[in-house]
Every structure is written in C-alpha cells, then in structure tokens.
LUMTOR-147353 format. One record per residue (C-alpha): x, y, z; residue number from 1. Coordinates in Angstrom, 2 decimals, padded with zeros to 5 digits. Each point is the difference from the previous one (the first is absolute). Example, Ala and Ser with C-alpha at 12.3 -4.5 7.8 and 13.67 -1.06 7.14 Angstrom:
<rs>
r X=012.30, Y=-004.50, Z=007.80, nr=1
r X=001.37, Y=003.44, Z=-000.66, nr=2
</rs>
This chain:
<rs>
r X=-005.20, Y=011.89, Z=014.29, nr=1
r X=001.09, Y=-001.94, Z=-003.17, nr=2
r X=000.78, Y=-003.76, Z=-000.22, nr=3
r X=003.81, Y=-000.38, Z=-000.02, nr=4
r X=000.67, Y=-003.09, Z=-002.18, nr=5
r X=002.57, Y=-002.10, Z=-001.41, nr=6
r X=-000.48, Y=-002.50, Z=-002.22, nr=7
r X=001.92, Y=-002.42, Z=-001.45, nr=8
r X=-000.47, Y=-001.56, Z=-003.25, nr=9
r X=001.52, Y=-003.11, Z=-000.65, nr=10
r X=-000.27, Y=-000.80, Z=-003.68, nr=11
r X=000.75, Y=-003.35, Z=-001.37, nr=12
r X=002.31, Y=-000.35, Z=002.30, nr=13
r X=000.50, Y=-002.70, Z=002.89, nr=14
r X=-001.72, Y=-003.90, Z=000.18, nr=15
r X=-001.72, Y=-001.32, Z=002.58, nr=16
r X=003.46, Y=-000.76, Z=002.27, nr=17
r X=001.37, Y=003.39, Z=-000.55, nr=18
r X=-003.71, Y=001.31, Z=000.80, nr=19
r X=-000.31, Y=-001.73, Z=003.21, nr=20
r X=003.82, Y=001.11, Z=000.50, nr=21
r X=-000.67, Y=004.14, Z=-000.70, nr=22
r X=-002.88, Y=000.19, Z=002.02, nr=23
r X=001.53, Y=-001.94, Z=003.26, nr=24
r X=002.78, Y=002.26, Z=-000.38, nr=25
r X=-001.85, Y=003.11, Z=-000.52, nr=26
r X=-002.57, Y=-000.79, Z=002.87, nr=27
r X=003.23, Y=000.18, Z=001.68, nr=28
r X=001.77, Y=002.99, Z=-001.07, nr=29
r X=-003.18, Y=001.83, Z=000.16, nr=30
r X=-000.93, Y=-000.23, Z=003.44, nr=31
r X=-002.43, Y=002.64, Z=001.46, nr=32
r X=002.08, Y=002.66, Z=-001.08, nr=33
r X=-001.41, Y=001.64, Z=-002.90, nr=34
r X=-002.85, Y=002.87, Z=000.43, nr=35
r X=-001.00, Y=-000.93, Z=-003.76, nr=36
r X=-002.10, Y=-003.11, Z=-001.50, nr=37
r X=001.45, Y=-002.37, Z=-001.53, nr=38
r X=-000.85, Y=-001.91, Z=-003.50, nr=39
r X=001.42, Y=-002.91, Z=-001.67, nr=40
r X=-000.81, Y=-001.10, Z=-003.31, nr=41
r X=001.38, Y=-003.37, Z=-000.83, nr=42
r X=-000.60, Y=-002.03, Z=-003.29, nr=43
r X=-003.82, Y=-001.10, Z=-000.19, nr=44
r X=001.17, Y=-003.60, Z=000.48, nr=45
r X=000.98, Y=000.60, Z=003.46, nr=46
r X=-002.51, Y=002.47, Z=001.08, nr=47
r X=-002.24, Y=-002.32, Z=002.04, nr=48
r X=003.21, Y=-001.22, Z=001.92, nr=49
r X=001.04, Y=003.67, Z=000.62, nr=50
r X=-003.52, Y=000.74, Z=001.30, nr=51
r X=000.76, Y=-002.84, Z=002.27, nr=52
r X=003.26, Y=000.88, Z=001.51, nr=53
r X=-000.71, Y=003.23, Z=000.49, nr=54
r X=-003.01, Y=-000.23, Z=002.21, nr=55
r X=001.42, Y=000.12, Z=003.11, nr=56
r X=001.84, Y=003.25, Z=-001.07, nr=57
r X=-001.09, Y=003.25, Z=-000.98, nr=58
r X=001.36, Y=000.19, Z=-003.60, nr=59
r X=-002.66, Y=-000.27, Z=-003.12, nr=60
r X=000.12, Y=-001.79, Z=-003.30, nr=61
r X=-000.48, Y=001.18, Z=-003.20, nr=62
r X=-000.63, Y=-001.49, Z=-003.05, nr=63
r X=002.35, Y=001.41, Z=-003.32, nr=64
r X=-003.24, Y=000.26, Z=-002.58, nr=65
r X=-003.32, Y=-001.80, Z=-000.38, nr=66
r X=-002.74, Y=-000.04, Z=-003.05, nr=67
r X=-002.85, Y=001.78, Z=-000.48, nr=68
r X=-002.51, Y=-002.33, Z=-000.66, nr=69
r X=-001.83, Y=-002.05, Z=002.83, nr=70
r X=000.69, Y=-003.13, Z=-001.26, nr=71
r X=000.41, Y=-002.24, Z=-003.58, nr=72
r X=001.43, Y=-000.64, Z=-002.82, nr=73
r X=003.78, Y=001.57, Z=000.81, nr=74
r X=002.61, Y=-002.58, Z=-000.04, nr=75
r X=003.27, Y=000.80, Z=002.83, nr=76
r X=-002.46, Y=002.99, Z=001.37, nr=77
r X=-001.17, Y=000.54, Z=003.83, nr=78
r X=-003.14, Y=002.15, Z=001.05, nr=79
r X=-001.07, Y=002.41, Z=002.90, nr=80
r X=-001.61, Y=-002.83, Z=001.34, nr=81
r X=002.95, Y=-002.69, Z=000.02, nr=82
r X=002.03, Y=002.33, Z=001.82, nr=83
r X=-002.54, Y=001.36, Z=003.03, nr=84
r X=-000.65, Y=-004.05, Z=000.13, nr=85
r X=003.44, Y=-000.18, Z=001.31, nr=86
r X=-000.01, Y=003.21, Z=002.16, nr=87
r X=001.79, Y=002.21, Z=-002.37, nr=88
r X=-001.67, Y=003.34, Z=-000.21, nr=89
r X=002.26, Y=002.00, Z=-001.50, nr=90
r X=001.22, Y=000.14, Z=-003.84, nr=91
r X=002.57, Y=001.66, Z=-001.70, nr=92
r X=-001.05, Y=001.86, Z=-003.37, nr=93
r X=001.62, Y=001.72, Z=-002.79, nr=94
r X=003.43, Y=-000.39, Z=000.67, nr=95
r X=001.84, Y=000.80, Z=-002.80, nr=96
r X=001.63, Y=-003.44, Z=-000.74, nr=97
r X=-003.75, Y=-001.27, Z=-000.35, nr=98
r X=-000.74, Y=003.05, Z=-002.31, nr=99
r X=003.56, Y=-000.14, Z=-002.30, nr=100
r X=000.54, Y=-003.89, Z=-000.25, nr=101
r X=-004.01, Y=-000.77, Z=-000.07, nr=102
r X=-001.95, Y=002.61, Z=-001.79, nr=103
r X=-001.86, Y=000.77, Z=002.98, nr=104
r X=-002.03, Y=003.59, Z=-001.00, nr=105
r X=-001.31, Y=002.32, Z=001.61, nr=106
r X=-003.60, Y=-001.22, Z=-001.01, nr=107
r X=000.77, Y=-003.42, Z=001.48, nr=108
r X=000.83, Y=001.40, Z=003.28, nr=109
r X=-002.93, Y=001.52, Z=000.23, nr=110
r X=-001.94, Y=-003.22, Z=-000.05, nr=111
r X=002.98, Y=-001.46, Z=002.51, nr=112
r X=-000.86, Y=002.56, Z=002.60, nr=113
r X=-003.51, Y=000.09, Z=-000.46, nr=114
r X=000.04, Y=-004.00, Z=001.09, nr=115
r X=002.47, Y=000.20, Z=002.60, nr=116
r X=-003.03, Y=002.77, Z=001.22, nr=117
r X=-002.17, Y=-001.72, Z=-000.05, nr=118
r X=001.20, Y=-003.19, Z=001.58, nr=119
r X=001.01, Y=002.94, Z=003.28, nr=120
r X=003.82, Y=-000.55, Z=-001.20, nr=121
r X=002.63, Y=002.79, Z=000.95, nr=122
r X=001.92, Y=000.70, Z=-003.32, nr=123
r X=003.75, Y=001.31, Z=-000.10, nr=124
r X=-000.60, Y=001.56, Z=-003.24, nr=125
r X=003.58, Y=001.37, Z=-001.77, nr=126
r X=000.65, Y=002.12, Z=-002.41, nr=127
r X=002.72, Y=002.14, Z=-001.27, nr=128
r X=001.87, Y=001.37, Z=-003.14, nr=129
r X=002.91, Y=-001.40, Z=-002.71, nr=130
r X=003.63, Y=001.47, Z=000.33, nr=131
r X=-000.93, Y=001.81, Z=-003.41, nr=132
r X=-003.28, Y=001.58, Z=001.49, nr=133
r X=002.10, Y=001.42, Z=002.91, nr=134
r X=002.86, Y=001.34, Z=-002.82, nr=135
r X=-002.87, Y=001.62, Z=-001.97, nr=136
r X=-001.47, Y=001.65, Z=003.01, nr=137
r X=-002.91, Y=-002.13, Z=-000.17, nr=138
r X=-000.04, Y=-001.74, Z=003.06, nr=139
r X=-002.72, Y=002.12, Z=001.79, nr=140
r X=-002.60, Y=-000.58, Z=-002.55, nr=141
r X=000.53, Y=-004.02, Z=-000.82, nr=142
r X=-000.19, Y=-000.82, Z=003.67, nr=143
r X=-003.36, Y=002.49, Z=000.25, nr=144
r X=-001.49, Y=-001.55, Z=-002.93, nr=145
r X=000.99, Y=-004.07, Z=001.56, nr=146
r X=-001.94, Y=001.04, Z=003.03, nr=147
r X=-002.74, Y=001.78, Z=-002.32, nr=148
r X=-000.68, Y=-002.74, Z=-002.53, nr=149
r X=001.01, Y=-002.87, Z=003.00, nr=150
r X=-001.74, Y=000.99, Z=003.35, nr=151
r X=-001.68, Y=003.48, Z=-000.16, nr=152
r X=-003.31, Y=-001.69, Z=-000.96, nr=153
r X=-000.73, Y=-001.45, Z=003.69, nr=154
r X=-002.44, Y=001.63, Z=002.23, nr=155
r X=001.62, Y=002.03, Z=002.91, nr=156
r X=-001.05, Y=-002.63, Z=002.39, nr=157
r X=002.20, Y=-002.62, Z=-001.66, nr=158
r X=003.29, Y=002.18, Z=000.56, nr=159
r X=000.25, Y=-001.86, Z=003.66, nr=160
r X=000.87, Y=-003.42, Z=-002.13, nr=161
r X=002.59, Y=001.73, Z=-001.80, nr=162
r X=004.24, Y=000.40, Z=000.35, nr=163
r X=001.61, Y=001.67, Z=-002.80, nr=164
r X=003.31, Y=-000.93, Z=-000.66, nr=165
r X=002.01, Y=002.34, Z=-002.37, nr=166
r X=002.98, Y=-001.96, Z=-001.69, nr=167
r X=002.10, Y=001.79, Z=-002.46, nr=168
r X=000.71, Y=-002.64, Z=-002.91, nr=169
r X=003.38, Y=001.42, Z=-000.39, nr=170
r X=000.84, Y=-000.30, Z=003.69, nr=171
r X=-000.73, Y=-004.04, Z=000.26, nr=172
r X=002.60, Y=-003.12, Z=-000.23, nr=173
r X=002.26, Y=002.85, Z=-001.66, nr=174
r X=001.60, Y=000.85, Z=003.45, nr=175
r X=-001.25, Y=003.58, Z=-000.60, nr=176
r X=-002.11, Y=002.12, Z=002.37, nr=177
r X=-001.85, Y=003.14, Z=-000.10, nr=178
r X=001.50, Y=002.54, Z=002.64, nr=179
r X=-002.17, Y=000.18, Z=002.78, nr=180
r X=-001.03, Y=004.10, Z=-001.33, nr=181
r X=-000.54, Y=-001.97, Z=-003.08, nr=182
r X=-002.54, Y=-002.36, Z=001.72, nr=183
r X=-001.69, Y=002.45, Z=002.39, nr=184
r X=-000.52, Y=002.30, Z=-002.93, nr=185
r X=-002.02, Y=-002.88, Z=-001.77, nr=186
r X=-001.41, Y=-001.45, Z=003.15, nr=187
r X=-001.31, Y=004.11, Z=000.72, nr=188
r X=-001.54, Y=-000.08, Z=-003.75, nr=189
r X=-001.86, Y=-003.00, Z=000.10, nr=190
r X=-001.51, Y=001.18, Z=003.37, nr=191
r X=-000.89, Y=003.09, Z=-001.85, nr=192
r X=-001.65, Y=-002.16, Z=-002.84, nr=193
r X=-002.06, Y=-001.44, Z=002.15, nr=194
r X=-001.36, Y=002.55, Z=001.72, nr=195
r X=-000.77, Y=001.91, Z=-003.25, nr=196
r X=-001.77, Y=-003.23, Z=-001.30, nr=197
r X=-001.82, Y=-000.78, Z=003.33, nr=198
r X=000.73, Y=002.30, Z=003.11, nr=199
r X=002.88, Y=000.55, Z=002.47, nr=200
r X=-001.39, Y=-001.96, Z=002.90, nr=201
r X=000.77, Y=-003.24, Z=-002.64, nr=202
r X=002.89, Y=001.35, Z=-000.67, nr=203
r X=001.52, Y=000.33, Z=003.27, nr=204
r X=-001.10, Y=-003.32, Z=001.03, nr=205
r X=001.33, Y=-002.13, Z=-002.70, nr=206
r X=003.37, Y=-001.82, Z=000.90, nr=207
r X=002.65, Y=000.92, Z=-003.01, nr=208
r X=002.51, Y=-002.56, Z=-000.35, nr=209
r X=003.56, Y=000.59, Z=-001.80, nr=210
r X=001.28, Y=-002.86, Z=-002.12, nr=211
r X=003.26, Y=000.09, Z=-001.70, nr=212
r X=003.27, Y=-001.80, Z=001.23, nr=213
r X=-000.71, Y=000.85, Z=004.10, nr=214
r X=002.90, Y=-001.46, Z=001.77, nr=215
r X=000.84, Y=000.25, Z=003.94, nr=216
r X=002.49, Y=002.66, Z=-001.09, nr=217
r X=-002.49, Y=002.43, Z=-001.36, nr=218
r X=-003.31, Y=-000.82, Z=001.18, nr=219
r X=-000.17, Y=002.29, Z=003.19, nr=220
r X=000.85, Y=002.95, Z=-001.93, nr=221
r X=-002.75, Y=-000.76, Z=-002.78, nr=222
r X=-002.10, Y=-001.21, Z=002.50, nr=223
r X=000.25, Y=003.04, Z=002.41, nr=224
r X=-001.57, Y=002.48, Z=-002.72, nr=225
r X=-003.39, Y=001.22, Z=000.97, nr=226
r X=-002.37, Y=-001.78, Z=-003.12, nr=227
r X=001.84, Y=-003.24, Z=-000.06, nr=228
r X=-001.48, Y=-002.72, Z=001.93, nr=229
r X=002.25, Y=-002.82, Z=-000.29, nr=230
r X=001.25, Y=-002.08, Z=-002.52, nr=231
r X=-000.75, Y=-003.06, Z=-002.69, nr=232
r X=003.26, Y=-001.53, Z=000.44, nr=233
r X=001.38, Y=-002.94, Z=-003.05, nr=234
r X=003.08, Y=-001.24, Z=000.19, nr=235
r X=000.89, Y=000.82, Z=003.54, nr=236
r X=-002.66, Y=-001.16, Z=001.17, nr=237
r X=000.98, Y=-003.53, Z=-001.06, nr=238
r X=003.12, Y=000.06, Z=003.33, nr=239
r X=-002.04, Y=000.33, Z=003.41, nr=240
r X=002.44, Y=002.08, Z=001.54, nr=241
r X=-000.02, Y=002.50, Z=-002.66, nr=242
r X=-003.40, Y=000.14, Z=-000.20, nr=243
r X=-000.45, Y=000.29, Z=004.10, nr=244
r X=002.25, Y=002.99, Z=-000.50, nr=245
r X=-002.25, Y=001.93, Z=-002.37, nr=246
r X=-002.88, Y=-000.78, Z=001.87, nr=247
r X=001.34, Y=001.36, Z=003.20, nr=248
r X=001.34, Y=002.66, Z=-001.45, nr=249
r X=-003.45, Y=001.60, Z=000.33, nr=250
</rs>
C-alpha cells in the first residue's frame, strides 16, 4: 500500500508570529482525521521552531532546499547536516521555482539528492513541464528526461527515501490546474518510467504526488485517481483550514 501524502510548502511566506500562529491553528483543524501524512515546509529560519511545536503531533517538517556540499565556504547556504541537527529529515528538491528563478540543473540535483542520501534524508523530488512543452506535445518526454538526468541514477534500494512530486509549471500561482484525467495520465506515465528504468515493484511503491493549484474544491477528485498519492500544496496551504481540507480529503 502506497504512502498517501500531503505536503505543504510554505515558501517565503509567514515570520516567526504567523509561524507559531499556522501551525497552532492547523494542529487544530487537523485533528486525527486524515488517513494521509502530513508535511510542512516552513522558511529555513523557522524550521527548528516548527520541529518543536510539532512534536507532540503527528505532522512532519520539511525543509524547502538545502546545498550539496557538507560544509564551507557558501555564504546564506544550509547543509544535510544543519537540518537532521534540528530533526528535519525531509527536503524538498527541484521544484521548479528553485530551477526557473535559480539556475538549478539537472546536474546540480544530482549532487542535491545524492547528499540528502547519504545523510538517510527522504527527498520530495518535483519535476514537471513548461505550458509550451505541454502545447508542443512535449510534456511526456521533458518530465521523463527530469527524472532521467535528476533521480534515475540511485540504486533501487534508495527508492524507499524518495516522494516524487509532479508539478506542472503552467498549473502553479496561475490559478490553473490540470484536470484530474490530465494528472492521472501523467501520474500513470511516470509510474511506467520507472518501472522501465528500474522494475515495477519500485514503481508501485513510490508515493506520486500532484502539485498544481490543489484547493479544497478539487482535491478529492484529483486525489481519488488511482496513481496520485496526495498533493504538494502552495498557496493553500498557507490558511489551516484550507489546507486541513485537502488533507482530509484523502
């Protein structure tokens, strides 16, 4: 049985008040009532107090991105190491904001993953194509080659550390969202990928998240097709009772 997730990625969005604030209220809203884990990933400047709030519940923290390196000479950067330190053991990589507004490549993910690896991290590793590559009937190939020059380098026993999440550039902050046929169809394909790169056993197992403007109104439909696994939520993730709603919509 696959991991149903939903995750919630914060952004640069919310200070330490409004942090404190979002998670009270979502400790709240949340309950015991959703059958799926739940992820947070607030700014890295409130991580450690996250980590501390939330110990007494069963909700996880994420962090948005991390370096590569161990440690040195990288002014504003945080390693693998910083983050377990503070009991985060999860990290976000290759979301598309990280890849458009920071140049982050496909090679450079590579040596992201490979350290979150080997520091035992889970990685939430996204992907997904431009409005133009859909257009062009491209999609299916840029979001097999992301997961071919990003991730299909690990050894099979590393696939138990890894979430995809498959985000559809056009479908984020723009309000628009791919049909739930739309996102099955993709979600079924990248299953397929992987079991033509590795085996089907991986491929069943790994948890397939849909990213791309989920809101209460839509997620149980998305969410109810058979290869999606949950969601990484933005925006609406930011108002607790919106995102309690998505996650117990699963």
């Amino acid at each position: 049985m696959r991991k149903k997730i939903v995750a919630g990625n914060w952004k640069m969005n919310k200070n330490l008040a409004g942090t404190k604030t979002l998670l009270s209220e979502l400790k709240t809203e949340l309950g015991q009532s959703s059958n799926a884990e739940i992820i947070v990933a607030p700014t890295f400047t409130n991580l450690y107090g996250a980590v501390e709030a939330l110990k007494s519940s069963d909700v996880t923290v994420a962090a948005q991105n991390m370096h590569q390196a161990t440690n040195g000479a990288y002014t504003g950067e945080i390693s693998a190491d910083m983050l377990k330190d503070i009991g985060v053991e999860t990290v976000i990589l290759g979301h598309s904001e990280r890849r458009a507004y920071f140049g982050e490549t496909d090679a450079l993910l590579v040596e992201k993953v490979n350290t979150a690896l080997e520091n035992n991290m889970t990685i939430i590793f996204c992907f997904g194509e431009e409005l133009e590559d859909r257009k062009s009937d491209h999609h299916f190939s840029v979001v097999e080659n992301q997961l071919k020059n990003g991730l299909f380098h690990i050894a099979e026993t590393n696939w138990k550390n890894v979430v995809l999440a498959y985000e559809p550039v056009w479908a984020i902050g723009t309000g628009e969202t791919a049909s739930p046929e739309q996102a099955q169809e993709m979600h079924a394909f990248i299953r397929s990928a992987i079991a033509k790169a590795y085996n089907q056993d991986i491929a069943d197992a790994v948890s397939i998240l849909y990213g791309g403007s989920v809101k209460p109104a839509n997620a149980e439909e998305i969410f109810a097709k058979p290869d999606v696994d949950g969601g990484l939520i933005g925006g609406a993730s930011l108002d607790a009772k919106s995102f309690a709603a998505i996650a117990n919509a699963i």
